[in-house]
Structure formats: structure tokens, C-alpha cells
N, CA, C and O of each residue as an XYZ file, in Angstrom:
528
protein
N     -22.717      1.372    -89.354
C     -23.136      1.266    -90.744
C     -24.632      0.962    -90.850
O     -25.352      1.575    -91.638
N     -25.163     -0.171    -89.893
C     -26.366     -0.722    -90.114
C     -27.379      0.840    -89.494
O     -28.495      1.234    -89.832
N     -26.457      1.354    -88.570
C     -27.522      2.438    -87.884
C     -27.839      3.323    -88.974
O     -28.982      3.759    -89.111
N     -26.723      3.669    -89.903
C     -26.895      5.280    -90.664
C     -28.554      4.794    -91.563
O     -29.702      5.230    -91.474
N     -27.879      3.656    -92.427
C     -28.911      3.123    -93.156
C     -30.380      2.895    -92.505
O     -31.364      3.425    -93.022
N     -30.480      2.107    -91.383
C     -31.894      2.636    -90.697
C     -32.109      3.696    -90.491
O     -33.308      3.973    -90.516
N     -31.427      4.503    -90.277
C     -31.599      5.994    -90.201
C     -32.383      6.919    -91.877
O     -33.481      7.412    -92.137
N     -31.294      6.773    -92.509
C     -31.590      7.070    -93.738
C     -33.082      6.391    -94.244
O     -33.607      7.225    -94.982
N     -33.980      5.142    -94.112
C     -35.388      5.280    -94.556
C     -35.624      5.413    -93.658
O     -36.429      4.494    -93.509
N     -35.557      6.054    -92.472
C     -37.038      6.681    -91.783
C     -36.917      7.517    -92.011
O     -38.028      7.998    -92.232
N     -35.967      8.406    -92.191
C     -35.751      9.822    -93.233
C     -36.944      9.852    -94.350
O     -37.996     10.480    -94.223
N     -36.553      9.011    -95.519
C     -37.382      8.792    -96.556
C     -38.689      8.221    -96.016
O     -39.711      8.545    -96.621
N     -38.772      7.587    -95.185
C     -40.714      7.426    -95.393
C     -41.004      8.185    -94.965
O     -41.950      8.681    -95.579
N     -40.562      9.064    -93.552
C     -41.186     10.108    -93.044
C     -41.218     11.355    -94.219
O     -42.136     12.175    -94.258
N     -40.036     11.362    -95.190
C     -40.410     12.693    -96.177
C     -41.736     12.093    -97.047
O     -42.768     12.764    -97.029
N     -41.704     10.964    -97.726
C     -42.572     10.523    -98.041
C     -43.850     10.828    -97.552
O     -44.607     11.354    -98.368
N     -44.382     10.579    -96.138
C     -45.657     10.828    -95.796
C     -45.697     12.009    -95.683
O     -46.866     12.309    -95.445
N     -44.918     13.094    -95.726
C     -44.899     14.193    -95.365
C     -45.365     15.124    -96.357
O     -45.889     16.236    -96.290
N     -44.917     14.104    -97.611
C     -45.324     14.555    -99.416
C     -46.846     14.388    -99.310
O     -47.685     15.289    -99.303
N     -47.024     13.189    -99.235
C     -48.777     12.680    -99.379
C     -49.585     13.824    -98.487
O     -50.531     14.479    -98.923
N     -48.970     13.944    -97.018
C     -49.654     15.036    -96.126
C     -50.069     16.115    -96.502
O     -51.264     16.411    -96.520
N     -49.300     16.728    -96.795
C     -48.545     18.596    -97.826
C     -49.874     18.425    -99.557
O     -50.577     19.228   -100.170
N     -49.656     17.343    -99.648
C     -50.551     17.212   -100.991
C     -52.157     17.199   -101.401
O     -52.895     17.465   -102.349
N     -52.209     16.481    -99.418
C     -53.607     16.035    -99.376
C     -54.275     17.807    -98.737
O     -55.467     18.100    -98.833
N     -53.495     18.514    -98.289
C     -53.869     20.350    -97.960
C     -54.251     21.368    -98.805
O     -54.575     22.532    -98.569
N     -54.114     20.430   -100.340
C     -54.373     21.569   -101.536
C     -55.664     21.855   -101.072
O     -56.285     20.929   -100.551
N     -56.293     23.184   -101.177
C     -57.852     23.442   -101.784
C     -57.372     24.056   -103.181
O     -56.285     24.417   -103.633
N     -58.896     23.998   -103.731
C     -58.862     25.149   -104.840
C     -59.970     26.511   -104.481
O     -61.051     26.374   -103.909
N     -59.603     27.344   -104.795
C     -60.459     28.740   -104.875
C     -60.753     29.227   -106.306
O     -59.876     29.335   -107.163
N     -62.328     29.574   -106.540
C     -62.355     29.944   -107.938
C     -63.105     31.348   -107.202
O     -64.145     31.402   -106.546
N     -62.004     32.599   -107.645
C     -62.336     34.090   -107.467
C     -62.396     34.705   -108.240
O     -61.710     34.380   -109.209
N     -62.967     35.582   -108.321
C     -63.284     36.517   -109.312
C     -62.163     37.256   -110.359
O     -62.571     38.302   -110.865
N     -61.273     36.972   -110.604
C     -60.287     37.316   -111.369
C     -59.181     36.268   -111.797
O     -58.528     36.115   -112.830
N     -59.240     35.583   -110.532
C     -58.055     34.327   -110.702
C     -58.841     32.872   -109.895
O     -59.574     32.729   -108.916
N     -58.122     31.803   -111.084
C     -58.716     30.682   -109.868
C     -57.133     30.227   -109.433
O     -56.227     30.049   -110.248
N     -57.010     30.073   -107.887
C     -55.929     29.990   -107.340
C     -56.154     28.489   -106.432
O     -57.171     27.803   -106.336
N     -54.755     28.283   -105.810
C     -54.734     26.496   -105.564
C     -53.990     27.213   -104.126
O     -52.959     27.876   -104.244
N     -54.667     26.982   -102.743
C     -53.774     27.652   -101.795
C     -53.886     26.061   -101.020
O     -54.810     25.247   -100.992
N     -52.291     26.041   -100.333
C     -52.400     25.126    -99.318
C     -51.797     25.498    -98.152
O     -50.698     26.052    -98.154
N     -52.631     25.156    -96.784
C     -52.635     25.653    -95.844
C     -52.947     26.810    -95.555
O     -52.814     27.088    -94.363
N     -53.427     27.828    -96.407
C     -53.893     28.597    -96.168
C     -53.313     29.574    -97.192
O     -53.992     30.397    -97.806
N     -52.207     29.432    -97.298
C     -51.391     30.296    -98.634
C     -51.221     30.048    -99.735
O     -50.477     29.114   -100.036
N     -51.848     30.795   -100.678
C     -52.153     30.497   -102.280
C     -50.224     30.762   -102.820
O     -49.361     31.639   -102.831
N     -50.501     28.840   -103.315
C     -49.172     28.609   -103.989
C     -49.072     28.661   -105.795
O     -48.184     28.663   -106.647
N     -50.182     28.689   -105.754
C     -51.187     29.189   -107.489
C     -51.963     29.914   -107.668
O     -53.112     29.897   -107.229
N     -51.256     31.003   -108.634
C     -52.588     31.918   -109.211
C     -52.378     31.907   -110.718
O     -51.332     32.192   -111.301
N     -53.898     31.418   -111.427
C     -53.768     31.322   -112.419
C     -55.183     31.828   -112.903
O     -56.286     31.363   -112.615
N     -54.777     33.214   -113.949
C     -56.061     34.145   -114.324
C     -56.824     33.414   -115.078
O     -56.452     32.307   -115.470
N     -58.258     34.048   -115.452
C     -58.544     33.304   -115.986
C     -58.652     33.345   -117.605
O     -59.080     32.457   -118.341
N     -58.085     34.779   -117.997
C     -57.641     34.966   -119.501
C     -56.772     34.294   -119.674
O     -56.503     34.356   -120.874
N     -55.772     33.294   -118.906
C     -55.227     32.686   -119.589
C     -55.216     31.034   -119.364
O     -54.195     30.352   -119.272
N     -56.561     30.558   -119.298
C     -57.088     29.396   -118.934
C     -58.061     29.321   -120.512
O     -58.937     30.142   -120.783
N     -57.695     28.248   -121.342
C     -58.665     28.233   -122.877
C     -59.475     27.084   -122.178
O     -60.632     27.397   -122.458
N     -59.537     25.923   -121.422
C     -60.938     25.387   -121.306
C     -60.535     24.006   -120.085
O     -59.398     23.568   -119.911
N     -61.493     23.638   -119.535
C     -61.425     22.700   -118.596
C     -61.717     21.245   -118.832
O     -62.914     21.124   -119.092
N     -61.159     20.228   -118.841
C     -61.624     18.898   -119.457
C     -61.506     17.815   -118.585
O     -60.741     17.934   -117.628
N     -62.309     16.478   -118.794
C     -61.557     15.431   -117.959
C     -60.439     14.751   -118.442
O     -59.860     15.482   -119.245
N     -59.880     13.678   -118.310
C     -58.693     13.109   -119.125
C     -59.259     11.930   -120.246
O     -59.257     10.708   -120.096
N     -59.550     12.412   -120.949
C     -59.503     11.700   -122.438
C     -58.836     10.177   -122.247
O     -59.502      9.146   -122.343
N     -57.351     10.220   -121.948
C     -56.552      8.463   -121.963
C     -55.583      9.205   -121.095
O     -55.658     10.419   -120.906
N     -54.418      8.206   -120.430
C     -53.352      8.233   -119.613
C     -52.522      9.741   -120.380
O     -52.367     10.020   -121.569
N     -51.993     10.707   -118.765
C     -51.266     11.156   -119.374
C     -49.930     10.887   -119.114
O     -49.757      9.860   -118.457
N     -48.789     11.588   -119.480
C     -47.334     11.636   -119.231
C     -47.224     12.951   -118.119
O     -47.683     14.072   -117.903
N     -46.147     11.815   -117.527
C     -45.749     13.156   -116.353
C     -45.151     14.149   -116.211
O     -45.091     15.013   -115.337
N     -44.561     13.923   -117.429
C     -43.673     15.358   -117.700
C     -44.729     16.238   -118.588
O     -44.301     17.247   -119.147
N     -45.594     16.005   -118.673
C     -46.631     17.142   -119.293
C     -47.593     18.210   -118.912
O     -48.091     19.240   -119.368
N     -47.615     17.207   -117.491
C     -48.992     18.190   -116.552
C     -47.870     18.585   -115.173
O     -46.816     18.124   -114.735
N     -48.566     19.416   -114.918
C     -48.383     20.094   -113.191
C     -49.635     19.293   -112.285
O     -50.837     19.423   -112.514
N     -49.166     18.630   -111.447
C     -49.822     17.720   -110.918
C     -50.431     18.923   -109.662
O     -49.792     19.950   -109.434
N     -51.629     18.619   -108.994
C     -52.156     19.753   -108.058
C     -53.058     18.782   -107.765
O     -54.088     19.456   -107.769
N     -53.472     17.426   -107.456
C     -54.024     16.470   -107.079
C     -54.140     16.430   -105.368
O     -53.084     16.194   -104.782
N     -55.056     16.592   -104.749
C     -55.551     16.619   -103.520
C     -55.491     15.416   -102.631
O     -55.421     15.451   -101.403
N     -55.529     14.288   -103.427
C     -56.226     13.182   -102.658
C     -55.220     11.633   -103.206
O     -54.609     11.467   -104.262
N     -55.351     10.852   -102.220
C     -54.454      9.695   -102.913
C     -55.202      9.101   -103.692
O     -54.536      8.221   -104.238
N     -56.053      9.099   -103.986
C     -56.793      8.137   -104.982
C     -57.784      9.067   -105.978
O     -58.980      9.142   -105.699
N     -57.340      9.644   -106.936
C     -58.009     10.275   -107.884
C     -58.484     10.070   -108.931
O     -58.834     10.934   -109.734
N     -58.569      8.761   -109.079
C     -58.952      8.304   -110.964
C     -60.511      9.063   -111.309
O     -60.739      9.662   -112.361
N     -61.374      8.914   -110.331
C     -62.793      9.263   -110.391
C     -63.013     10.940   -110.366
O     -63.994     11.572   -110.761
N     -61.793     11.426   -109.782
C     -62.108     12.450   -109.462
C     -61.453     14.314   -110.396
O     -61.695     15.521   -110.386
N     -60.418     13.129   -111.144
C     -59.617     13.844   -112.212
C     -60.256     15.293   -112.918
O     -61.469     15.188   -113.097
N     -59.837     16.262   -113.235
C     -59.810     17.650   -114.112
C     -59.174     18.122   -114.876
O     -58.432     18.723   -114.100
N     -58.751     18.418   -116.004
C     -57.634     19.146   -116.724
C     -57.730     20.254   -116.867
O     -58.656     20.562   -117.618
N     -56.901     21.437   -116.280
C     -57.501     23.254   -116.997
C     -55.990     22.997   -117.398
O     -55.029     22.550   -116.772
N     -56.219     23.602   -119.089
C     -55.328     23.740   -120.385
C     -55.190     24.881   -120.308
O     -56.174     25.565   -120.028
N     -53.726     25.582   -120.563
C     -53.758     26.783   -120.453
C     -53.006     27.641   -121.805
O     -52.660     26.992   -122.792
N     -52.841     28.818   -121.757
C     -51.982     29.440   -122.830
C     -50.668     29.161   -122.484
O     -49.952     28.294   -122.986
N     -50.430     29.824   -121.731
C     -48.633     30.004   -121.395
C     -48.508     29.142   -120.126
O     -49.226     28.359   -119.504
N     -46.926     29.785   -120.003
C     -46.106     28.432   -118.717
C     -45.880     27.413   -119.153
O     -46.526     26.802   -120.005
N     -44.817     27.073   -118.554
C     -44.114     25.722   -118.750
C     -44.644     24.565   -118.975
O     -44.480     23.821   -119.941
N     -45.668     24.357   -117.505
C     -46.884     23.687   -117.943
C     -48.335     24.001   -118.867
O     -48.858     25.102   -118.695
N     -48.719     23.420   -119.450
C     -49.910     23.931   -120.063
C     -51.086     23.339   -119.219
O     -52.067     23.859   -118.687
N     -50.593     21.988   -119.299
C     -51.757     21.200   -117.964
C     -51.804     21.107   -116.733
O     -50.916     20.425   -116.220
N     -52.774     21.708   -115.879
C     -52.934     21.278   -114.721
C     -53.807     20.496   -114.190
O     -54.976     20.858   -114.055
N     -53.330     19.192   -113.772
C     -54.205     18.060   -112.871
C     -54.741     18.897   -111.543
O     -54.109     19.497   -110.674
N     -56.313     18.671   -111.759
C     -56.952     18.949   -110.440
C     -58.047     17.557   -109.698
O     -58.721     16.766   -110.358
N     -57.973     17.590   -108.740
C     -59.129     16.747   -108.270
C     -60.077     17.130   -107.282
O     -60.046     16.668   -106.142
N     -61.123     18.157   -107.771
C     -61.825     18.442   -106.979
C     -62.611     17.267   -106.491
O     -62.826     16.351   -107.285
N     -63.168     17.181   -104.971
C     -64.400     16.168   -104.804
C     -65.764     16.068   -105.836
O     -66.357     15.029   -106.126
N     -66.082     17.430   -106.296
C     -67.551     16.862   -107.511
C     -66.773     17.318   -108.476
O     -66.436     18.486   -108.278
N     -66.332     16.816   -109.507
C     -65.752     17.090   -110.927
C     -66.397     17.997   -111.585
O     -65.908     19.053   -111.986
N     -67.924     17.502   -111.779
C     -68.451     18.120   -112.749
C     -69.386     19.340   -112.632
O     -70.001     19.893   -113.545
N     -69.364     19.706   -111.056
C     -69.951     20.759   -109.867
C     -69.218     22.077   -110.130
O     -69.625     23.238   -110.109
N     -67.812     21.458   -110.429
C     -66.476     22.172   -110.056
C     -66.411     22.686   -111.179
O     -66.210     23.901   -111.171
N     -66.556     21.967   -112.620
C     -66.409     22.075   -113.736
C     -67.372     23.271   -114.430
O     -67.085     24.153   -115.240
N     -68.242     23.030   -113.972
C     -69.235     23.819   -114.286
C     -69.474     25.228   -113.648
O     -70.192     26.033   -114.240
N     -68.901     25.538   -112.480
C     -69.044     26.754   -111.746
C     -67.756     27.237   -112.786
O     -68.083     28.148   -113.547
N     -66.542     26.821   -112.902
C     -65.524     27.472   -113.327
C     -65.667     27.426   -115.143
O     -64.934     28.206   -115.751
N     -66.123     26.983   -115.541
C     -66.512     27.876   -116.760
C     -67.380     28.918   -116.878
O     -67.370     29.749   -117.787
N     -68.286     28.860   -115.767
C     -69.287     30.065   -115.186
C     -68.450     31.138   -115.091
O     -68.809     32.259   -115.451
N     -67.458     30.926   -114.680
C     -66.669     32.301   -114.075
C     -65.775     32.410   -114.920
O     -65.229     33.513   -114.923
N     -65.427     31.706   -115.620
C     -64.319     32.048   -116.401
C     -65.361     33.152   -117.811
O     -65.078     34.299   -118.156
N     -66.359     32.413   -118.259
C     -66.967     32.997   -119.159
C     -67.509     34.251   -118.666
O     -67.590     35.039   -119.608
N     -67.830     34.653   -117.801
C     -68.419     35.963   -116.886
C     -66.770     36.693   -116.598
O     -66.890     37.914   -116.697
N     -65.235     36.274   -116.263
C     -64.534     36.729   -116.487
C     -64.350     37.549   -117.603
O     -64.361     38.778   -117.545
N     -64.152     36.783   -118.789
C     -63.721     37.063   -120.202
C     -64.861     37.722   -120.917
O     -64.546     38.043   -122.063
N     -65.789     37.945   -120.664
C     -66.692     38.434   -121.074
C     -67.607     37.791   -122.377
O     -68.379     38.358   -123.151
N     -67.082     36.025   -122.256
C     -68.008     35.478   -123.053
C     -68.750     34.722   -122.781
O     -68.648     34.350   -121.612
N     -69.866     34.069   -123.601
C     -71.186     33.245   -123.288
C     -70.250     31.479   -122.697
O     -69.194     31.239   -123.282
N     -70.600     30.732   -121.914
C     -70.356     29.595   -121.887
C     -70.861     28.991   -122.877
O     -71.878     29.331   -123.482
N     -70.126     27.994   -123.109
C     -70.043     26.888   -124.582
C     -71.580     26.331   -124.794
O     -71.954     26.138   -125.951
N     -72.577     26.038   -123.571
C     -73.567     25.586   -123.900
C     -74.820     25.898   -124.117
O     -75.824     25.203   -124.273
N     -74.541     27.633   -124.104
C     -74.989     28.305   -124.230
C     -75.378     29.186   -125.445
O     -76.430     29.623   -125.913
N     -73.707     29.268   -125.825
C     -73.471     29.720   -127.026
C     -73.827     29.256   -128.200
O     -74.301     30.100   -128.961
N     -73.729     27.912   -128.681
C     -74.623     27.622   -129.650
C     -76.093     27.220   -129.674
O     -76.574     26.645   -128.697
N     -76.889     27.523   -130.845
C     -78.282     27.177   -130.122
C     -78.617     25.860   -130.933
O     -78.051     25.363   -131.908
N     -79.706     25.466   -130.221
C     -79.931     24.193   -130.873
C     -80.927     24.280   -131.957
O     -81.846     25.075   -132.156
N     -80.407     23.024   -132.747
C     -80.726     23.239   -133.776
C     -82.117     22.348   -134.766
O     -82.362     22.028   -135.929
N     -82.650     22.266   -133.568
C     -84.240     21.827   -133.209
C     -84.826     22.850   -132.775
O     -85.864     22.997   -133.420
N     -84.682     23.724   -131.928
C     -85.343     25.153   -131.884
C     -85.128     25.730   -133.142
O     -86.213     26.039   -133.635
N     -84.550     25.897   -133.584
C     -85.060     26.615   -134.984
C     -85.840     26.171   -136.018
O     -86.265     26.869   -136.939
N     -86.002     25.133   -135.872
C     -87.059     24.106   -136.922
C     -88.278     24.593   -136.905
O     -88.893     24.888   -137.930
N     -88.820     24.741   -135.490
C     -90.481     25.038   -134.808
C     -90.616     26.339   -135.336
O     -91.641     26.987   -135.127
């Protein structure tokens, strides 16, 4: 009896570390048509980028039943991303690239050069240049 049960959590911690392991292998790829999430080498996400509406950090705590978690690293508070999407089950996907805002910024690059529109900070002009 006492054996099965020792048996049974080294089962569970070993799946356990095995989760954290498997989790900590995400990369992300931002390509020219799709930005995709491959781990180990095989893209387990492809998500175009017509159907990606915009990239954010997290505003306040979310719920877990809301996002698709795709988090790289055990400790992500600093390192957090949100891409909001049209369709799928999920709409949110948690990312944690190492530079947030490196990451953030190339992939609205590409997404807007995808879709064939201006990036957001671009697009409006300021409204002190028009004064002069």
C-alpha cells in the first residue's frame, strides 16, 4: 500500500517537472504570414496575422479560463504579452517573450506590413506638427 502511493508522487512530480520542462521549450517565430509558437522544434501554433486585432501588456490579473497560456519561463510577471485575436476558442494568448517591448514592436511591424496597414504610431499624426 505504502509502496503504490510512493510510487504514485514520483509519478506526479516527475509529470510535473516534465510540464515546467516542455513549457520552458516554447520559442516564438514572427514570419511573414503567420506568427507561430514552435516547441522543440515543431510549430504547435500558427496563428495568421489577419486574424490577430492587436498586441497588449496585461492591464490587471487575468482569469484562466480566458487566455491560452504559451508562457516560456517560470517567472513571468515582468515579462508578460497579450495578442487578442478574432476567432478561436481562445481569444487571448499569454506570451512571454524575454524583451516585451522589442517583441512588441517588431510584431506590429509585421503584422501592419502583413495587412497592408500603417502601424498605430504612425498612423495618426501629431497634432503639434500641424500647428507650425
Amino acid at each position: 500500500m505504502i509502496q503504490w502511493s510512493l510510487i504514485s508522487v514520483v509519478v506526479l512530480v516527475f509529470l510535473w517537472l516534465f510540464r515546467i520542462w516542455f513549457k520552458c521549450q516554447a520559442e516564438y517565430q514572427i514570419g511573414k504570414t503567420a506568427f507561430r509558437i514552435r516547441v522543440l522544434g515543431l510549430t504547435v501554433r500558427r496563428i495568421p496575422y489577419t486574424d490577430i486585432i492587436r498586441v497588449s501588456k496585461p492591464r490587471r490579473h487575468y482569469r484562466w479560463m480566458d487566455i491560452e497560456d504559451w508562457t516560456n519561463t517560470i517567472s513571468a510577471s515582468r515579462r508578460e504579452l497579450i495578442l487578442h485575436r478574432k476567432t478561436g476558442l481562445f481569444k487571448k494568448l499569454l506570451l512571454t517573450p524575454s524583451h516585451r517591448y522589442a517583441f512588441r514592436t517588431e510584431i506590429e511591424k509585421t503584422i501592419a506590413e502583413a495587412t497592408g496597414q500603417t502601424p498605430e504610431a504612425e498612423s495618426e499624426p501629431d497634432p503639434e506638427d500641424e500647428s507650425e
